[in-house]
Gaussian input, Z-matrix of N, CA and C with variables (Angstrom, degrees):
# hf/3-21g

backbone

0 1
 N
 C     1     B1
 C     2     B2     1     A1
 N     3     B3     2     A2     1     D1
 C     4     B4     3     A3     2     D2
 C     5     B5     4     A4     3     D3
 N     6     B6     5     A5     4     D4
 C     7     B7     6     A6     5     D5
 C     8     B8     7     A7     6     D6
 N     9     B9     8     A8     7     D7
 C    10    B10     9     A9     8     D8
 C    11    B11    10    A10     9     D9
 N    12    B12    11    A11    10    D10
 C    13    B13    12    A12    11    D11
 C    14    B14    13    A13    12    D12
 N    15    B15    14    A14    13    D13
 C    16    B16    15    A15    14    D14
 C    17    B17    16    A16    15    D15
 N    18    B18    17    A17    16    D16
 C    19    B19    18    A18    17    D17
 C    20    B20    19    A19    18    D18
 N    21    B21    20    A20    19    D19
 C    22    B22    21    A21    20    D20
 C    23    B23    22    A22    21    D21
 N    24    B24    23    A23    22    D22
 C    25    B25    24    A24    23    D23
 C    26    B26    25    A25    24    D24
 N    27    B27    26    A26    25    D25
 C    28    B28    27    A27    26    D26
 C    29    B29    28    A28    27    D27
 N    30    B30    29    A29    28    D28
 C    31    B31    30    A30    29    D29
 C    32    B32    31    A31    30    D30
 N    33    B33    32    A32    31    D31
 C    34    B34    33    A33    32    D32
 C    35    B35    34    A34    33    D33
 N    36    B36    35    A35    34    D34
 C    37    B37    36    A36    35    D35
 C    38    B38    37    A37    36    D36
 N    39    B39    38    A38    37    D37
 C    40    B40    39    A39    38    D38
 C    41    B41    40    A40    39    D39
 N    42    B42    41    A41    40    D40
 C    43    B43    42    A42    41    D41
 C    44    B44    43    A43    42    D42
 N    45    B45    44    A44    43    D43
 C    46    B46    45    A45    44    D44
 C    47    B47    46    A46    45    D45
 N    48    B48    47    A47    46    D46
 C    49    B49    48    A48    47    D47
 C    50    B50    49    A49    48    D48
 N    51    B51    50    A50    49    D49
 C    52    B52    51    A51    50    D50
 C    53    B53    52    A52    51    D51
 N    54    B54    53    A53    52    D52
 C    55    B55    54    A54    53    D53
 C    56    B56    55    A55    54    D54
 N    57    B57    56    A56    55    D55
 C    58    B58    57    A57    56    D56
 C    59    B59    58    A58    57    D57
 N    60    B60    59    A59    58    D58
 C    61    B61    60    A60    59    D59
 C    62    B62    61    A61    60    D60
 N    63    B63    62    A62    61    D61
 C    64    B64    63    A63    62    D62
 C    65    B65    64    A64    63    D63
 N    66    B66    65    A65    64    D64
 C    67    B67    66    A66    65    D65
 C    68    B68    67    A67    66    D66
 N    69    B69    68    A68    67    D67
 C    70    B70    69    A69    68    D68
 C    71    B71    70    A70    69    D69
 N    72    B72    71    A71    70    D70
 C    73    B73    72    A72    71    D71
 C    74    B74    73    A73    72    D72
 N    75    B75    74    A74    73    D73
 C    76    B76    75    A75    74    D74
 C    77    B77    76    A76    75    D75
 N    78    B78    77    A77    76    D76
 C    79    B79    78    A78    77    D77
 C    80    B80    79    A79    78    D78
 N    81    B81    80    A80    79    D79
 C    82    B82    81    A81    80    D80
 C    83    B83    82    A82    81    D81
 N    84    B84    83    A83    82    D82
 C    85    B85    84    A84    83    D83
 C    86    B86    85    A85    84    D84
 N    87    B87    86    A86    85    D85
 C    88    B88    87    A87    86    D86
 C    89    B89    88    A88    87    D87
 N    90    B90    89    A89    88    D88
 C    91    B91    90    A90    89    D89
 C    92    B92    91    A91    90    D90
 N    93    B93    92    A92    91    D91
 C    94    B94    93    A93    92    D92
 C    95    B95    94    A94    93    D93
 N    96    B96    95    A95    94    D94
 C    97    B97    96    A96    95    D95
 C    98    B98    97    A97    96    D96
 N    99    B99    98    A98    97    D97
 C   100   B100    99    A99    98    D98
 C   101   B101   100   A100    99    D99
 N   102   B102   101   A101   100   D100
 C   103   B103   102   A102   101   D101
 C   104   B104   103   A103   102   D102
 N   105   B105   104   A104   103   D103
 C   106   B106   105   A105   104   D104
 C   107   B107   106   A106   105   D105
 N   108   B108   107   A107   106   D106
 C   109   B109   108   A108   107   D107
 C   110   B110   109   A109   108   D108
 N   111   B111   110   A110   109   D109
 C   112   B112   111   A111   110   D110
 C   113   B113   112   A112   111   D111
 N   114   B114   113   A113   112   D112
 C   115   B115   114   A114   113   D113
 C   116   B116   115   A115   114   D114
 N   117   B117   116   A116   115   D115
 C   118   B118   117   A117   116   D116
 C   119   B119   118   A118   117   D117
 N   120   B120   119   A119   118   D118
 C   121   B121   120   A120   119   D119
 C   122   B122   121   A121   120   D120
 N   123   B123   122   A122   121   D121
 C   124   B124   123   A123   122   D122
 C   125   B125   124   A124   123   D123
 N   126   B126   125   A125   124   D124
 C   127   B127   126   A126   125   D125
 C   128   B128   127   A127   126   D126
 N   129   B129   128   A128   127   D127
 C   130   B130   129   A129   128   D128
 C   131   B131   130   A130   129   D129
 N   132   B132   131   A131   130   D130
 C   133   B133   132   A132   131   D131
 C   134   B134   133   A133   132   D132
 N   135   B135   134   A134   133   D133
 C   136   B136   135   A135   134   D134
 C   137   B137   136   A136   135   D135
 N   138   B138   137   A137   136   D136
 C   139   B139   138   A138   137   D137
 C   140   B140   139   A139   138   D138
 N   141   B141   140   A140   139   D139
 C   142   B142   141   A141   140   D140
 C   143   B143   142   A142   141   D141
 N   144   B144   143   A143   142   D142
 C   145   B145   144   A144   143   D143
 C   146   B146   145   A145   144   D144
 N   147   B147   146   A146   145   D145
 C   148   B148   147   A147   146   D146
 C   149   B149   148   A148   147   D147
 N   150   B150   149   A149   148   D148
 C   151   B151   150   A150   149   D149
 C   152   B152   151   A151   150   D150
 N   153   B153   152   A152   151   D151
 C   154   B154   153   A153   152   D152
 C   155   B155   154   A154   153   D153
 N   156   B156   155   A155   154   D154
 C   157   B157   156   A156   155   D155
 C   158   B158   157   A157   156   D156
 N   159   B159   158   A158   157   D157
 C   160   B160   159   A159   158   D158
 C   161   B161   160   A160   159   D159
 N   162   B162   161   A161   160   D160
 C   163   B163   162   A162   161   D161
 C   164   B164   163   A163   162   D162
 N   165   B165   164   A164   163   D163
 C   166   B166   165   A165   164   D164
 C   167   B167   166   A166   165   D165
 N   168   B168   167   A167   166   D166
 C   169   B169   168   A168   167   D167
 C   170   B170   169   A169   168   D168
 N   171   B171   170   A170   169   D169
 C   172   B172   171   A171   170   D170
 C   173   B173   172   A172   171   D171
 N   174   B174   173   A173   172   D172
 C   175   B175   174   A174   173   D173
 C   176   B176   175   A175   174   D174
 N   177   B177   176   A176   175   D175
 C   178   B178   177   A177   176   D176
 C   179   B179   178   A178   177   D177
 N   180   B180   179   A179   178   D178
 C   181   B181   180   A180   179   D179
 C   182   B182   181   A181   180   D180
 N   183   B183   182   A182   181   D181
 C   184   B184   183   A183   182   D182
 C   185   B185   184   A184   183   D183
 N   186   B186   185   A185   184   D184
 C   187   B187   186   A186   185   D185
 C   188   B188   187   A187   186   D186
 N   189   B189   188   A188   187   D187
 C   190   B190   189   A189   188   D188
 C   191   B191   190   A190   189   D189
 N   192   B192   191   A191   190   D190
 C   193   B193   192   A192   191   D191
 C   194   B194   193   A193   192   D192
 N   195   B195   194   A194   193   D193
 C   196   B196   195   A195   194   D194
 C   197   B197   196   A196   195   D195
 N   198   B198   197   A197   196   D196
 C   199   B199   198   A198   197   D197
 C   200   B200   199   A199   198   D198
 N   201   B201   200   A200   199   D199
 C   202   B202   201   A201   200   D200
 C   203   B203   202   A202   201   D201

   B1=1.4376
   B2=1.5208
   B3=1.0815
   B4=2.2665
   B5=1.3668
   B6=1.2486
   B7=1.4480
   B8=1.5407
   B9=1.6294
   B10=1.3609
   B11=1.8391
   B12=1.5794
   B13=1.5980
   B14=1.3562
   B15=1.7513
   B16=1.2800
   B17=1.8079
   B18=1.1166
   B19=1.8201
   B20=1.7793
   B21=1.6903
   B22=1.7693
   B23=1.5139
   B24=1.2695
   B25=2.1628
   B26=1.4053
   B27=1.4362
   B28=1.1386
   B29=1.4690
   B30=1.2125
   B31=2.0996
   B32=1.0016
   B33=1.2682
   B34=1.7481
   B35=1.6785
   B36=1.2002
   B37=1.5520
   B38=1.6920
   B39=1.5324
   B40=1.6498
   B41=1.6406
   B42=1.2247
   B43=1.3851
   B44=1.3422
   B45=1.1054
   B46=1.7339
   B47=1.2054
   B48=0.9004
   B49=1.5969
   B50=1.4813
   B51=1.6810
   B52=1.0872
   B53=1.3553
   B54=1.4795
   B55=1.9305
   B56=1.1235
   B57=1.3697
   B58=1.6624
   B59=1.4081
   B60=1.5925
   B61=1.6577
   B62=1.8882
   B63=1.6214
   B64=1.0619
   B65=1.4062
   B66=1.3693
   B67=1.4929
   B68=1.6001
   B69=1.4036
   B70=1.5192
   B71=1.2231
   B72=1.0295
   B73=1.3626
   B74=1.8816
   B75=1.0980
   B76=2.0947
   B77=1.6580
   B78=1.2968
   B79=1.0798
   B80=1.6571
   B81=1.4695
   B82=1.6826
   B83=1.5895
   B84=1.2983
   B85=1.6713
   B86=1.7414
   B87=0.9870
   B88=1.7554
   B89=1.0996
   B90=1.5709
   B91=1.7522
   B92=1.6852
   B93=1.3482
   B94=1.6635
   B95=1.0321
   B96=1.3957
   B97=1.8414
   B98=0.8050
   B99=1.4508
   B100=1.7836
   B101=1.3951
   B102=1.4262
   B103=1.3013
   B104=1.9647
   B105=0.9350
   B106=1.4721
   B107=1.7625
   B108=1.9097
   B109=1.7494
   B110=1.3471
   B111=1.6511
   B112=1.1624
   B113=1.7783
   B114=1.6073
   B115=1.5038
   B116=1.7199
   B117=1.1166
   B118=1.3959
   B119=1.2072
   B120=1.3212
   B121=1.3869
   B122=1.4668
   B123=1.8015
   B124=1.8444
   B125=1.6850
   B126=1.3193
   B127=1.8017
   B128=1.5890
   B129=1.2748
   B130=1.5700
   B131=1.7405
   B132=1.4080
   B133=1.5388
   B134=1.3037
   B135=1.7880
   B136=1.1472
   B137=1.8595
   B138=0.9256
   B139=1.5408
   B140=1.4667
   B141=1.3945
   B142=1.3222
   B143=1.2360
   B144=1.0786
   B145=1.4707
   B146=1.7763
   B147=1.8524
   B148=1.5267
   B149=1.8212
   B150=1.5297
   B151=1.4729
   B152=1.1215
   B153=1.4773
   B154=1.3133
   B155=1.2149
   B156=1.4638
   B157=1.4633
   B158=1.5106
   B159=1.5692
   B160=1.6873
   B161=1.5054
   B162=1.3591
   B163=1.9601
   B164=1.4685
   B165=1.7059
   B166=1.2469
   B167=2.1564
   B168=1.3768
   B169=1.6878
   B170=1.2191
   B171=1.7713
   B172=1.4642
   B173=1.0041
   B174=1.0471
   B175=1.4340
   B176=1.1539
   B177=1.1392
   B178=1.3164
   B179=1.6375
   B180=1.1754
   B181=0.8304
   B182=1.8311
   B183=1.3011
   B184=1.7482
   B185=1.9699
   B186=1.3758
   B187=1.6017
   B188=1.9167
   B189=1.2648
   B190=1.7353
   B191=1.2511
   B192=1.8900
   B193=1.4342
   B194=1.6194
   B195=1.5574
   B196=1.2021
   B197=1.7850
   B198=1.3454
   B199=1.5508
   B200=1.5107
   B201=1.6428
   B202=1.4501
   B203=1.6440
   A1=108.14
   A2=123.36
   A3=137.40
   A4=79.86
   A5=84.00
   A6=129.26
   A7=122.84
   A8=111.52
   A9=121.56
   A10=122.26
   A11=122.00
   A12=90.93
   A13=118.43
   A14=116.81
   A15=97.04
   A16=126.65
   A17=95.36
   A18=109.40
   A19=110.56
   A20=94.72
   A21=91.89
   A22=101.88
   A23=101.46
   A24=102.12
   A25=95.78
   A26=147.36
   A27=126.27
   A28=134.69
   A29=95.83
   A30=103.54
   A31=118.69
   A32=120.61
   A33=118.78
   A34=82.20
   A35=133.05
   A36=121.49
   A37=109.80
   A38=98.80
   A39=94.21
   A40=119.92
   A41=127.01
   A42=130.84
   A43=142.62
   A44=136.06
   A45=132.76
   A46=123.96
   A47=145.23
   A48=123.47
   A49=113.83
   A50=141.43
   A51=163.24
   A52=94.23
   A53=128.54
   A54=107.33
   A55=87.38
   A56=131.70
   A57=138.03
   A58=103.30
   A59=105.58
   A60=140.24
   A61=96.83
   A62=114.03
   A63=101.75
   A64=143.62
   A65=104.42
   A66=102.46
   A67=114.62
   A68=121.84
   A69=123.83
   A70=102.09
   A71=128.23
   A72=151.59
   A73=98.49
   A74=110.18
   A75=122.15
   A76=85.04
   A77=119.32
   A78=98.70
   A79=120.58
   A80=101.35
   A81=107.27
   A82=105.22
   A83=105.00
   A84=100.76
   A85=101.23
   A86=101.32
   A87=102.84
   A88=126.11
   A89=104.57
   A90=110.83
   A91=95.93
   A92=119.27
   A93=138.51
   A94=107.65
   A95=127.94
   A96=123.26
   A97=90.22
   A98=162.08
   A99=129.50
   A100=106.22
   A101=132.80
   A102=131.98
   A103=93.92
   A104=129.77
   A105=122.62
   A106=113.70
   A107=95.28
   A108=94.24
   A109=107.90
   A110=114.84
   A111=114.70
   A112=128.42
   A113=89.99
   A114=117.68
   A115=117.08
   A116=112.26
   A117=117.05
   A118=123.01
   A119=132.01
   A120=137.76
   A121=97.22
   A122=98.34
   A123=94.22
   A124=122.06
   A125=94.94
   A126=109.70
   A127=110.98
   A128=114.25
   A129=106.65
   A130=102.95
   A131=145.28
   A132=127.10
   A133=95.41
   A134=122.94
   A135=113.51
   A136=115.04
   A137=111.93
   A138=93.75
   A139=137.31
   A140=115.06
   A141=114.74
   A142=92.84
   A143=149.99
   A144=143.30
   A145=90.02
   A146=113.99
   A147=107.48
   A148=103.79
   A149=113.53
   A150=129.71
   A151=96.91
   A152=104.30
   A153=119.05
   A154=129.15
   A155=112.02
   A156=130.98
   A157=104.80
   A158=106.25
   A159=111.83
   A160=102.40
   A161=106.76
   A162=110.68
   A163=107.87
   A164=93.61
   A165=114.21
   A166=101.85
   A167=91.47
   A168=93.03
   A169=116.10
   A170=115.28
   A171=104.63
   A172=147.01
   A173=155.96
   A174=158.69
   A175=134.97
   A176=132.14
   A177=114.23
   A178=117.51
   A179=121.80
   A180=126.11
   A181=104.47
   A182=97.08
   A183=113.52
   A184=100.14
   A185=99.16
   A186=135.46
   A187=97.96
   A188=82.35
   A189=94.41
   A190=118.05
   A191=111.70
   A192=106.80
   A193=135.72
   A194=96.83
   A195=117.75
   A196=120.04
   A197=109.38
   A198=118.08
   A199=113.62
   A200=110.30
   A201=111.74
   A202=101.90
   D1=139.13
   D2=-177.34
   D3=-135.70
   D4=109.99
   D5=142.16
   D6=-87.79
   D7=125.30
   D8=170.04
   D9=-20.65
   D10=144.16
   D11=164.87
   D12=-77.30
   D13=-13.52
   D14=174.09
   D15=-93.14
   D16=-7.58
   D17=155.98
   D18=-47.36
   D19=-62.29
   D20=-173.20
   D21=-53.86
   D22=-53.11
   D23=-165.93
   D24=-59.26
   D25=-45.61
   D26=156.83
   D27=-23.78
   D28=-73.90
   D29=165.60
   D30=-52.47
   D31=-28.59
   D32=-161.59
   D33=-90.42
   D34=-50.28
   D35=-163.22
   D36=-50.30
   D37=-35.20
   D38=-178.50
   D39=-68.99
   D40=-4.35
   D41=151.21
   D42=-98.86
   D43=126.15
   D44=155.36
   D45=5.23
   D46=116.64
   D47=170.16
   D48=-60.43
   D49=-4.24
   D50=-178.06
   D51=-97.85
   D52=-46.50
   D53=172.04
   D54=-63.58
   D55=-66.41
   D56=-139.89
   D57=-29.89
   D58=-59.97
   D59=-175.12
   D60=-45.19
   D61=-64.14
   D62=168.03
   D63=-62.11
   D64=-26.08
   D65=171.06
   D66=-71.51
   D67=-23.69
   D68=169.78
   D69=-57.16
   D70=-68.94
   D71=-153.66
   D72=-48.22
   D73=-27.39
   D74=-149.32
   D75=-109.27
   D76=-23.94
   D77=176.69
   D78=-112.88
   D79=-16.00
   D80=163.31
   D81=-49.83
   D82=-36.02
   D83=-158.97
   D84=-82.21
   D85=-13.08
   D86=174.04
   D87=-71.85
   D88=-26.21
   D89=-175.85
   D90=-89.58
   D91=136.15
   D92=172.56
   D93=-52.48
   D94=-42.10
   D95=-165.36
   D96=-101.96
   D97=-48.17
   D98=-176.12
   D99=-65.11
   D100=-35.94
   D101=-175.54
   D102=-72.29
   D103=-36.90
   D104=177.33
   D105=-56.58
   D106=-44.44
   D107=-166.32
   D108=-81.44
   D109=-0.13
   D110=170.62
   D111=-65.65
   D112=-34.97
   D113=175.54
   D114=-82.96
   D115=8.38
   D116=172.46
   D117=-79.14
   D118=147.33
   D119=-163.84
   D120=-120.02
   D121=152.83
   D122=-165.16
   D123=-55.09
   D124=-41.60
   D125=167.01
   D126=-44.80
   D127=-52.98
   D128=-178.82
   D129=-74.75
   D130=-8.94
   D131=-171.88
   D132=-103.70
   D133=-23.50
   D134=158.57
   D135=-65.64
   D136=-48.83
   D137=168.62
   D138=-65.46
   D139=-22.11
   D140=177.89
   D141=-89.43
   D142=12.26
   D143=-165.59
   D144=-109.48
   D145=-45.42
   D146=-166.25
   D147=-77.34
   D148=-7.24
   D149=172.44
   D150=-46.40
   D151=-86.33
   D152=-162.86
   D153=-44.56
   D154=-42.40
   D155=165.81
   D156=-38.04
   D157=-64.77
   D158=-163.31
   D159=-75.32
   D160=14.85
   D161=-174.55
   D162=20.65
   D163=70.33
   D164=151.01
   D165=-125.19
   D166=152.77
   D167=-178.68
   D168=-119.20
   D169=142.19
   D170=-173.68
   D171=-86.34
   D172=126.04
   D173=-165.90
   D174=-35.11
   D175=174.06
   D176=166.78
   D177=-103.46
   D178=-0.55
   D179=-175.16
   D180=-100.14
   D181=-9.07
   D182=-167.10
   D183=-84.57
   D184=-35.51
   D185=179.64
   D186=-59.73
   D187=-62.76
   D188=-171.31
   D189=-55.57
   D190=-41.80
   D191=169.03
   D192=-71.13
   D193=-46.09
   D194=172.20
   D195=-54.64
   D196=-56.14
   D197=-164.98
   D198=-92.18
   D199=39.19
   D200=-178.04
   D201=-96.80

């Protein structure tokens, strides 16, 4: 669903910028891969970082080890 920009600035005016913050926050944590890159250790962002470089992509099984 697109919503107008002055629809969003509408909705958004009816909150805090401190809900706002929380409602980001409730839904970052919903998506799997930010909650995964959260769980990454420096060794693994240095490696998915030399991945990406060599545009190769990671796995899921690469996910599974790394982002526990």
């Amino acid at each position: 669903m697109s919503l107008s920009l002055s629809l969003r600035r509408l909705l958004a005016e009816q909150f805090t910028p401190d809900a706002l913050r929380q409602i980001a926050a409730c839904m970052d944590d919903e998506r799997p891969r930010i909650a995964a890159r959260r769980r990454l250790s420096e060794a693994s962002v240095e490696e998915l970082a030399e991945m990406i470089c060599a545009g190769r992509t990671a796995t899921i099984g690469w996910w599974k080890r790394n982002a526990a």
